[in-house]
ZATOR-31691 format. One line per field, with one value per residue (C-alpha): residue in three letters; x, y, z. Coordinates in pm, whole numbers, m for minus. Layout:
BEGIN
r <- [ALA, ...];
x <- [X, ...];
y <- [Y, ...];
z <- [Z, ...];
***
This chain:
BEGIN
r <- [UNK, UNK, UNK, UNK, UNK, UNK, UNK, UNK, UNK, UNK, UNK, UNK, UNK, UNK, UNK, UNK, UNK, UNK, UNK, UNK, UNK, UNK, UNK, UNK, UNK, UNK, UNK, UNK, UNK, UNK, UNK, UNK, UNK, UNK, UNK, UNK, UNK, UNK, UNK, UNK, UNK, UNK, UNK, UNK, UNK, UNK, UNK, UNK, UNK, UNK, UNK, UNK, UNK, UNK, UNK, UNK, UNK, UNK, UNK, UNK, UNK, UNK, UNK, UNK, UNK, UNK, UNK, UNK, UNK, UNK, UNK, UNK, UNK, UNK, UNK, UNK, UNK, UNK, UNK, UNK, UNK, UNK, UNK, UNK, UNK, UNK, UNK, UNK, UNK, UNK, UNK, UNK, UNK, UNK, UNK, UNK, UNK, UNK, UNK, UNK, UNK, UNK, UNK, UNK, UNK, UNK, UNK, UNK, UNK, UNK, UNK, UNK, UNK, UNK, UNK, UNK, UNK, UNK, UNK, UNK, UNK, UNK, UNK, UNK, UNK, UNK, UNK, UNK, UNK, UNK, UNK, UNK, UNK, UNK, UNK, UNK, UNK, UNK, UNK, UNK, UNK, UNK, UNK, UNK, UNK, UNK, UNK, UNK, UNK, UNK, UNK, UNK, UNK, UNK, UNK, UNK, UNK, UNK, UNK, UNK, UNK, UNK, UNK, UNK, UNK, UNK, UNK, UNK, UNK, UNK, UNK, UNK, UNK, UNK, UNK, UNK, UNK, UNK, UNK, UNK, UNK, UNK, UNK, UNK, UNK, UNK, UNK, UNK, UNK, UNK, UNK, UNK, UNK, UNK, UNK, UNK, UNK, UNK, UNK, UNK, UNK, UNK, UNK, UNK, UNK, UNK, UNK, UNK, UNK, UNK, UNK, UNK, UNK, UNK, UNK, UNK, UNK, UNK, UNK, UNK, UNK, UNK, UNK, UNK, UNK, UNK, UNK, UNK, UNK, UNK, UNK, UNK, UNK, UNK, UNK, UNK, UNK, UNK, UNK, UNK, UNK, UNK, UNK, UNK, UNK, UNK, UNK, UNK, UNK, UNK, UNK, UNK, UNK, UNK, UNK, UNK, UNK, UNK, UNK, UNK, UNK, UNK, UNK, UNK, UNK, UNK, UNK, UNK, UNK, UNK, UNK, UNK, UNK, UNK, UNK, UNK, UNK, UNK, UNK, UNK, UNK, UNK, UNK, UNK, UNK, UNK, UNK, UNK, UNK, UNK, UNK, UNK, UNK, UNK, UNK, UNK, UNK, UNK, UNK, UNK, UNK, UNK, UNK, UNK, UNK, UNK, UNK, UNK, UNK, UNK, UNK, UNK, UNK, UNK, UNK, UNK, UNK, UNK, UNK, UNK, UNK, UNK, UNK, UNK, UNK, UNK, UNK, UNK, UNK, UNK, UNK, UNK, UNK, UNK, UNK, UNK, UNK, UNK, UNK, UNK, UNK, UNK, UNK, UNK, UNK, UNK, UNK, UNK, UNK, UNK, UNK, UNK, UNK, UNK, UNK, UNK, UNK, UNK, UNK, UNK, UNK, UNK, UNK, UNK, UNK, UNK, UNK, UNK, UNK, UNK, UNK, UNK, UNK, UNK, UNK, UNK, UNK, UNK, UNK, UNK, UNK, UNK, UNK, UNK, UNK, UNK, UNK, UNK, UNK, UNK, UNK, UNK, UNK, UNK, UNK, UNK, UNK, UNK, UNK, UNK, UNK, UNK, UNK, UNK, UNK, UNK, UNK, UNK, UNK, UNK, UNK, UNK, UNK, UNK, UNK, UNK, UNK, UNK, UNK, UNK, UNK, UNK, UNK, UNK, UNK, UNK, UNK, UNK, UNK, UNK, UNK, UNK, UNK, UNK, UNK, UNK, UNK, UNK, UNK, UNK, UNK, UNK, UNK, UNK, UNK, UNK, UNK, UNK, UNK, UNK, UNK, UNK, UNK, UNK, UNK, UNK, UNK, UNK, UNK, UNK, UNK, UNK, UNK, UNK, UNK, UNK, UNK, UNK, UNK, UNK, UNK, UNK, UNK, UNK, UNK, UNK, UNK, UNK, UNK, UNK, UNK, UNK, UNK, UNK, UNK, UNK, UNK, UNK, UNK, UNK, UNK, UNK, UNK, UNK, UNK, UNK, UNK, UNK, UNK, UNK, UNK, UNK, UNK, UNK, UNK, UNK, UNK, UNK, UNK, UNK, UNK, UNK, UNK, UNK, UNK, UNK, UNK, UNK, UNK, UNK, UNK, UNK, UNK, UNK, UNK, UNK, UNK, UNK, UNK, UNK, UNK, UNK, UNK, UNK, UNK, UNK, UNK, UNK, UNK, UNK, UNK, UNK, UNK, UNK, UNK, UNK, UNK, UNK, UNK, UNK];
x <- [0, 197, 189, 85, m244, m316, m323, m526, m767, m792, m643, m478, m826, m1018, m712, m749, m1124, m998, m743, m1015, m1236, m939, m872, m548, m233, m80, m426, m427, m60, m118, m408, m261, 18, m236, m120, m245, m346, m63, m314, m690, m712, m565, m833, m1105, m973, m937, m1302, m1397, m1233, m1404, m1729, m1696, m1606, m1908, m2172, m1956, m2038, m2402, m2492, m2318, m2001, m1615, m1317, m1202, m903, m1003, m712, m443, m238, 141, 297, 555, 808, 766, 790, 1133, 1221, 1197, 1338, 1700, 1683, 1518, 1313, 928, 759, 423, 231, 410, 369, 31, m46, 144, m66, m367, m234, m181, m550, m679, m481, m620, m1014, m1006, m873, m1142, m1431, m1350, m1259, m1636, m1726, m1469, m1757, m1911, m1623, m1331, m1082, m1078, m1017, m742, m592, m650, m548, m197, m281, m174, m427, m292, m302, m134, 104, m151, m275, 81, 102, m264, m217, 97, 14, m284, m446, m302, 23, 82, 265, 58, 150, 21, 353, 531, 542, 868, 758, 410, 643, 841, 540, 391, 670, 702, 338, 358, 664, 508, 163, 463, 619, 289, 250, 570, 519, 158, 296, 553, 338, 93, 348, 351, 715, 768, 508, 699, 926, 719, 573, 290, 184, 173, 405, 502, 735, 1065, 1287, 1034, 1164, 878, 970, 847, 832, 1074, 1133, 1507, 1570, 1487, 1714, 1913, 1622, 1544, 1777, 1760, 1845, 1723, 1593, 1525, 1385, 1154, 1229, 1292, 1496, 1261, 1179, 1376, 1201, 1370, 1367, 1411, 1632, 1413, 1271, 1582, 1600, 1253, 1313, 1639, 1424, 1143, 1427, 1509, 1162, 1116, 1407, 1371, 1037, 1206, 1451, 1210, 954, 1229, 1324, 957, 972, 1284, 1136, 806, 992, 1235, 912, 737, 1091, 1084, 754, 829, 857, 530, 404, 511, 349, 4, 56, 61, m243, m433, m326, m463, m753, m888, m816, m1028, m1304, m1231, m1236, m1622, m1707, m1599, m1797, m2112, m2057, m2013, m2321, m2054, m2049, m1792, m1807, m1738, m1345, m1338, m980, m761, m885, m1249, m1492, m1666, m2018, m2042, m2433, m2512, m2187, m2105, m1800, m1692, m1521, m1823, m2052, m1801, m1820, m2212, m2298, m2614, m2453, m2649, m2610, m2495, m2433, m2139, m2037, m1771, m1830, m1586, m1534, m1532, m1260, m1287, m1615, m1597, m1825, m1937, m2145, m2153, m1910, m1975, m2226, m2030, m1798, m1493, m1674, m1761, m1432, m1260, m1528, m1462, m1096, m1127, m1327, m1013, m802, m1012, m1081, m719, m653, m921, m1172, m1575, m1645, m1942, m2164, m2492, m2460, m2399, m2101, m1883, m1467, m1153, m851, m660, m278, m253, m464, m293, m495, m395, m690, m527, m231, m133, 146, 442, 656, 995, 989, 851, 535, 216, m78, m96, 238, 214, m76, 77, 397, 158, m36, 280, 394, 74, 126, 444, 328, m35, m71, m355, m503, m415, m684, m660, m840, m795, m988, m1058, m832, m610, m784, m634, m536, m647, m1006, m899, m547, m652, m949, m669, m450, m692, m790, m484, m396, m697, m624, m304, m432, m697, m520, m269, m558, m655, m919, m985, m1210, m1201, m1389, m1420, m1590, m1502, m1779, m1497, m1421, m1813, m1873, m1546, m1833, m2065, m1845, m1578, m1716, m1446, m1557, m1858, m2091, m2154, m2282, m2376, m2773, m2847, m3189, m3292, m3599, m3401, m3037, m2877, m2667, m2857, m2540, m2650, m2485, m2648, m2486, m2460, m2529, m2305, m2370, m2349, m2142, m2436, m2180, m2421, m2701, m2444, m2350, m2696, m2761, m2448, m2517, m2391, m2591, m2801, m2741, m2372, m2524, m2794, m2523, m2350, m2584, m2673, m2298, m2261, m2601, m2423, m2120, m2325, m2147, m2396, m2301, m2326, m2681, m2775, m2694, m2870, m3155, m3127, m3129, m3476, m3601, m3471, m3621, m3974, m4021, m3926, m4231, m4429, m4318, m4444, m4736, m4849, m4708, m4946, m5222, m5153, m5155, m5505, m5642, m5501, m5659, m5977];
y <- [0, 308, 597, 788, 534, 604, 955, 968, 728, 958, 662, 916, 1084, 778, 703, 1085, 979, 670, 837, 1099, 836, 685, 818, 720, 909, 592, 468, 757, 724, 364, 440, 683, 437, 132, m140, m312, m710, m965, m1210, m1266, m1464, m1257, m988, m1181, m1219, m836, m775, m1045, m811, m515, m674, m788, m452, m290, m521, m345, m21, m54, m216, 154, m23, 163, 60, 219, 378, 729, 932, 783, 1017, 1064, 827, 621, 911, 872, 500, 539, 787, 568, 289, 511, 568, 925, 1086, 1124, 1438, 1425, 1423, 1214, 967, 992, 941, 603, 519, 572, 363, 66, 145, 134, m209, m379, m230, m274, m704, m710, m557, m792, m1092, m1083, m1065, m1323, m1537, m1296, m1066, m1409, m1213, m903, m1110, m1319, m914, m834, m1135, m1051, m719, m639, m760, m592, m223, m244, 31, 266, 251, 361, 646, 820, 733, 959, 1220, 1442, 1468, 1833, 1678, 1774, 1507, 1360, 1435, 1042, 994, 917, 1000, 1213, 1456, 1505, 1587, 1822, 1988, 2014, 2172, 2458, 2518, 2568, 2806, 2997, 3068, 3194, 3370, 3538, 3619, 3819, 4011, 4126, 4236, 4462, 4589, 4704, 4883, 5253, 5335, 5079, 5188, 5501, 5359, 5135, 5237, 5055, 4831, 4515, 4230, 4003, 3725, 3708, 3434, 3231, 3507, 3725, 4042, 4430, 4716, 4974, 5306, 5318, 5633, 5477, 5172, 5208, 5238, 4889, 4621, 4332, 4165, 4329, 4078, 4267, 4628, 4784, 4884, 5301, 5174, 5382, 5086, 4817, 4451, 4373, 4051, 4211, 4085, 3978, 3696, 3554, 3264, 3160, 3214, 2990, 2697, 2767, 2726, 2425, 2248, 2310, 2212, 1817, 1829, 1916, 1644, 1371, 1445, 1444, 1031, 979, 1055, 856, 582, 535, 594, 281, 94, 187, 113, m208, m305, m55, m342, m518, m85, m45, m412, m288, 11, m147, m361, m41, 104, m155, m213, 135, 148, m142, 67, 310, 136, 4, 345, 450, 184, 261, 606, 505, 233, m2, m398, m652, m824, m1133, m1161, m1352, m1525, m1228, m1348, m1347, m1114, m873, m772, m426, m337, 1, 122, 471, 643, 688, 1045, 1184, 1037, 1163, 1494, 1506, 1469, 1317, 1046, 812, 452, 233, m126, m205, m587, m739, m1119, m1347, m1385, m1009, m854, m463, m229, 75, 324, 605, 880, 1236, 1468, 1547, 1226, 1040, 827, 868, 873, 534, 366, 517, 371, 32, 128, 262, m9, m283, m61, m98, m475, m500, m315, m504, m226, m306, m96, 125, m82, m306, m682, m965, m782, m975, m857, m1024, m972, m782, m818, m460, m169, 72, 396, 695, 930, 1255, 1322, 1633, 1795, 1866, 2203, 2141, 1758, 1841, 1614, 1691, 1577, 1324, 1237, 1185, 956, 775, 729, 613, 365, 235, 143, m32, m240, m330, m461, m624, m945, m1179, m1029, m683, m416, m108, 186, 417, 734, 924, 638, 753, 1114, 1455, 1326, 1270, 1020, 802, 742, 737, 518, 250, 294, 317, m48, m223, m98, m275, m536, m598, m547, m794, m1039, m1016, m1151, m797, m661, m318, m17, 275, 570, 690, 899, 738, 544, 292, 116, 145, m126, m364, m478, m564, m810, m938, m1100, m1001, m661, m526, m160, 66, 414, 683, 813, 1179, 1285, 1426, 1594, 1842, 1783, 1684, 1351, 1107, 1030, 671, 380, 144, m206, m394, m60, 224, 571, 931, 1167, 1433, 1722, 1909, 1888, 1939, 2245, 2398, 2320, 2565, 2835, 2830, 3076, 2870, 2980, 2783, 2484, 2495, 2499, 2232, 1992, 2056, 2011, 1681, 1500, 1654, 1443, 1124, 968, 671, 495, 839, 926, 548, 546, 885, 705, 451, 659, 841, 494, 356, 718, 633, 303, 420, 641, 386, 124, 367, 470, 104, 33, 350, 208, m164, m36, 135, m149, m359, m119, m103];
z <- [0, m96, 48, m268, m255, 85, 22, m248, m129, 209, 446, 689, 747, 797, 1077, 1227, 1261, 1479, 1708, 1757, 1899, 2119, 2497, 2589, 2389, 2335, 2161, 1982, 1817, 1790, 1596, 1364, 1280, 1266, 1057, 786, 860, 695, 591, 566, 889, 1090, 940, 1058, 1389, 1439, 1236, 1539, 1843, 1682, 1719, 2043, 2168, 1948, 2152, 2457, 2391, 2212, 2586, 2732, 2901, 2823, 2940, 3279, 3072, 3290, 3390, 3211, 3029, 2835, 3050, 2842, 2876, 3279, 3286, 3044, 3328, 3601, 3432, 3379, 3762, 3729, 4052, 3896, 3997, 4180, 3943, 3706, 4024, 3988, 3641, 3676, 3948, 3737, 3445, 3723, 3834, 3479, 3393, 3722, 3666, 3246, 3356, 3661, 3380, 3084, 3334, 3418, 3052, 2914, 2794, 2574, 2466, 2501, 2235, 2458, 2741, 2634, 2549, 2930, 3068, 3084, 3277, 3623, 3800, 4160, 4199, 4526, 4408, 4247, 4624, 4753, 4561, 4558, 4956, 4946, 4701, 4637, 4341, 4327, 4283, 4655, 4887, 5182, 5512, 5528, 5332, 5631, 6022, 5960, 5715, 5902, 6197, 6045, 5857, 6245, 6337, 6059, 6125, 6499, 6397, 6174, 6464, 6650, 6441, 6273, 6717, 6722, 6390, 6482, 6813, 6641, 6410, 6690, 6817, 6806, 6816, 6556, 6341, 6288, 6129, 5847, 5493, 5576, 5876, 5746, 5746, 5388, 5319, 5140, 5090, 5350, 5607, 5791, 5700, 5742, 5497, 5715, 5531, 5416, 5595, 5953, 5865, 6194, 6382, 6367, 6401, 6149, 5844, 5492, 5257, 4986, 4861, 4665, 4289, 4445, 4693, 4939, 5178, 5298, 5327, 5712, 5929, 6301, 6531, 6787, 6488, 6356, 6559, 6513, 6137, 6147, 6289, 6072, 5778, 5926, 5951, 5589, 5496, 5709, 5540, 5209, 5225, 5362, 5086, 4799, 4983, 4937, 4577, 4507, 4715, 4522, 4231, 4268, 4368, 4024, 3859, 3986, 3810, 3520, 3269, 3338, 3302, 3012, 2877, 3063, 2814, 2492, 2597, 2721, 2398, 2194, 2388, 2323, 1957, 1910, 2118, 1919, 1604, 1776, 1768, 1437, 1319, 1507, 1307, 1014, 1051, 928, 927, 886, 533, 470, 381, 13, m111, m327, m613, m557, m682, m448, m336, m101, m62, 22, m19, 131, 131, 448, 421, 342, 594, 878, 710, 795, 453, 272, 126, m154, m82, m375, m418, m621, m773, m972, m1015, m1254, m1499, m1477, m1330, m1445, m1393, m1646, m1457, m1706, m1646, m1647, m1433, m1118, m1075, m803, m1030, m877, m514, m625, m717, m430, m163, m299, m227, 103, 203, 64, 335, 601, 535, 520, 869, 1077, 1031, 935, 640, 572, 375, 471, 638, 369, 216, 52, m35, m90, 101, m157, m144, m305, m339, m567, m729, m979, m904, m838, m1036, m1145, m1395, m1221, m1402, m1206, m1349, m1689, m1628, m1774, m1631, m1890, m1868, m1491, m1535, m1736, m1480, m1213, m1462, m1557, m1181, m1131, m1470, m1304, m996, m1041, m952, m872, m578, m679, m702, m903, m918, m1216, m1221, m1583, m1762, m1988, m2043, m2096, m2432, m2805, m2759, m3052, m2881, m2511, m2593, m2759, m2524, m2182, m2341, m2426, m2044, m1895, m2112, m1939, m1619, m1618, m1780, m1491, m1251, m1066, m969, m1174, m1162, m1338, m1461, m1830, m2051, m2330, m2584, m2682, m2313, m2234, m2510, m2423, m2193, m2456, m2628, m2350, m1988, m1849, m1879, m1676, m1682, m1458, m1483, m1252, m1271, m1431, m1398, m1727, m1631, m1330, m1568, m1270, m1155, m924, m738, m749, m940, m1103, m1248, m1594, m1826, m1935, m1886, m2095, m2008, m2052, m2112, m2297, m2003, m1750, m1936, m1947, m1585, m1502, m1690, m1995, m2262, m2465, m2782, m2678, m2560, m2871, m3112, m2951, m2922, m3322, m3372, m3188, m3363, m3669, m3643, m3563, m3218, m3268, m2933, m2726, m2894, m2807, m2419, m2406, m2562, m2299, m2042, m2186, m2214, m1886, m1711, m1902, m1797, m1432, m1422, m1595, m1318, m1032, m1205, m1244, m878, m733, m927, m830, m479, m502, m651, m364, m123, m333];
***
């Protein structure tokens, strides 16, 4: 799957969709990196874990993955010997508590979700450490005095220091003498010394130890005399406390460090675990099922097909079912611009991608696709000045690298087949190309607007039709794709439905029956026909119906 496929197909926004719907930030860069399934059992078996976590969340139950944040940086951290903040402390302590609740939750459904359980079996199933650590630090981050008996002593301490310290201070500020000598009578703290505002002028006038100043210079910040002791052995409380709470944090730390490997392992699982609730949820969204996964070879049935980009955008989105059955391997989809042709082929190869990494894909139950070994597509290319490559010329580049590569089990997706070019040429060479292709054994869709591929079909099997609807009545495209018949490009309605003076489109369409185009004229007269006898079939069904009721 190259990246140039991906791309074009949209596979890094249907991925952004899926870490948006993950918690954890591991989940969420696991899911943006997801891989693609090496063979077609081992997509069944992670279609199979999907579903069981889908029948978890349609019955309201999530995984307890709450609180668990960016913590493979702290757990490499510890593991090197480094001291963990607080809060780092803490967020380990809630991945332990999420390991031990996510094993005890789909321990008592192992018999109805069994693959998720044999994924959280492995999980820590003690959070006797996650205890340790919410016992010894606050949520705030803020260490315990429960940490230990020795910092709750010293903390003790510095308060009862600082009641008699705040004592002395009010005292001297009450009095009068002193009070001469302040900017202001009130008391602050600098360098965790209780300090007064004295005015730098009256500086002898009361004995102490200046801790700082004001920008002017006009008062002095001063720690009297009378309160240096107390200050000292305040000083010294905080520091005890200090040093007791920093042996608490390297001693929780060597305890996490000690189980940092089985962590780390709890991690992944978590990680993978929410992706595939995530992935339930994506599907829930996308009202997607799990098709039936077909050899590479196999042909391919998706029923009500949408494409999923555009129902995550919010967007009305016309259901279509699409089928290639040998001995055809290529659908030609024709049909006028705009009509949902290329929407088409590149649901069909979105929907390969998700098959491929575990994902259900947005189309009804009873879905059938193959497990393609390749998805390759050339639907956006575009002439590139610096490399001398015209659009054509690029086209051709990328149609060439598929050529190279297809294989039985390949699918390819070609949009506007060798276009941008004279008809007559691209037409001969767009089917000597599919030629190749199908005779290679893959899979192949493309889109053309031109007569000569829409009647390979007629005479070949392994050709089939497809054509997007165009309503002629309201010249507009149905959006919906219907199977077995090729379609007109309408150009000439499509032209008058955007505006273009009629005299133009009047001369045009005099021009064109001019020079004959019998197989264009004749799917245009299909598509009258096939629009008459539509009306006719739901006139007749209305009056079938009153007659019923009658």
């Amino acid at each position: 799957m190259t990246d140039r496929t991906q791309r074009e197909l949209g596979w890094p926004e249907v991925l952004s969709a899926l870490a948006a719907r993950c918690r954890l930030p591991a989940g969420r860069s696991r899911a943006l990196d997801l891989p693609f399934q090496p063979t077609a059992d081992d997509a069944r078996e992670a279609l199979l874990r999907v579903g069981e976590a889908r029948r978890l969340s349609e019955v309201g139950l999530a995984l307890p993955l709450g609180g668990v944040g960016d913590v493979a940086g702290h757990l490499e951290r510890a593991s090197k010997g480094g001291v963990l903040e607080p809060l780092a402390l803490r967020e380990c302590a809630a991945l332990a508590r999420a390991a031990e609740r996510t094993r005890g939750l789909l321990e008592a459904r192992a018999a109805e979700t069994p693959r998720l359980w044999a994924l959280a079996e492995p999980l820590s199933p003690s959070a006797a450490l996650a205890d340790r650590i919410e016992r010894a630090i606050e949520p705030s981050g803020t260490i315990s005095d429960r940490a230990s008996p020795e910092l709750a002593q010293a903390r003790e301490r510095a308060r009862g220091l600082h009641r008699a310290l705040k004592v002395q201070v009010e005292a001297l500020l009450a009095d009068a003498e002193m009070q001469r000598h302040l900017r202001d009578t009130y008391f602050t703290i600098r360098n965790e010394r209780y300090v007064l505002p004295v005015l730098a002028s009256a500086r002898s006038a009361v004995p102490g130890i200046v801790h700082n100043a004001s920008q002017s210079g006009q008062t002095l910040f001063v720690e009297p005399d009378s309160m240096v002791e107390l200050g000292n052995e305040l000083s010294i409380s905080n520091a005890v406390a200090a040093e007791e709470e920093q042996r608490i944090l390297r001693e929780l730390t060597g305890a996490l460090m000690a189980g940092s490997g089985a962590l780390a392992r709890d991690l992944e699982t978590l990680a993978a675990l929410d992706v595939l609730e995530g992935s339930a949820l994506l599907a829930s969204d996308l009202d997607a099922h799990a098709p039936e996964v077909l050899p590479a070879g196999a042909g391919f049935e998706l029923l009500s097909l949408r494409h999923p980009l555009l129902v995550l955008q919010g967007k009305k989105v016309v259901a279509s079912h699409v089928r290639l059955d040998p001995p055809a391997r290529a659908l030609i989809v024709s049909g006028p611009n705009g009509g949902g042709k290329t929407v088409a082929i590149t649901a069909v190869g979105l929907s390969a991608l998700m098959l491929r990494a575990g994902l259900p894909v947005a189309t009804a139950a009873g879905s059938r696709l193959p497990f393609f070994l390749e998805v390759k597509a050339a639907v956006d290319e575009r002439g590139d000045l610096t490399k001398d490559l015209s659009t054509f010329t690029a086209h051709l580049a990328a149609v060439k690298e598929m050529l190279a590569g297809a294989v039985p089990g390949s699918l390819i997706l070609v949009d506007e087949i060798a276009a941008d070019t004279d008809p007559r040429e691209g037409a001969a060479l767009a089917a000597a190309i599919l030629e190749s292709l199908v005779e290679r054994g893959a899979a192949v869709l493309v889109t053309t607007h031109l007569d000569e591929l829409k009647a390979l079909a007629l005479t070949d099997r392994r050709y089939a039709n497809a054509r997007v609807g165009f309503d002629a009545e309201r010249l507009a495209p149905t959006y919906q794709l219907h199977l077995g018949t090729p379609g007109s490009s309408s150009a000439i309605e499509v032209a008058a439905r955007v505006g273009l003076p009629a005299p133009v489109v009047e001369r045009a369409r005099a021009a064109l029956t001019g020079q004959g185009g019998a197989l264009g004229q004749a799917l245009r007269a299909l598509d009258d026909e096939r629009a008459r006898l539509a009306e006719e079939r739901r006139a007749s069904e209305q009056t079938r119906a009153a007659a019923r009721e009658a």
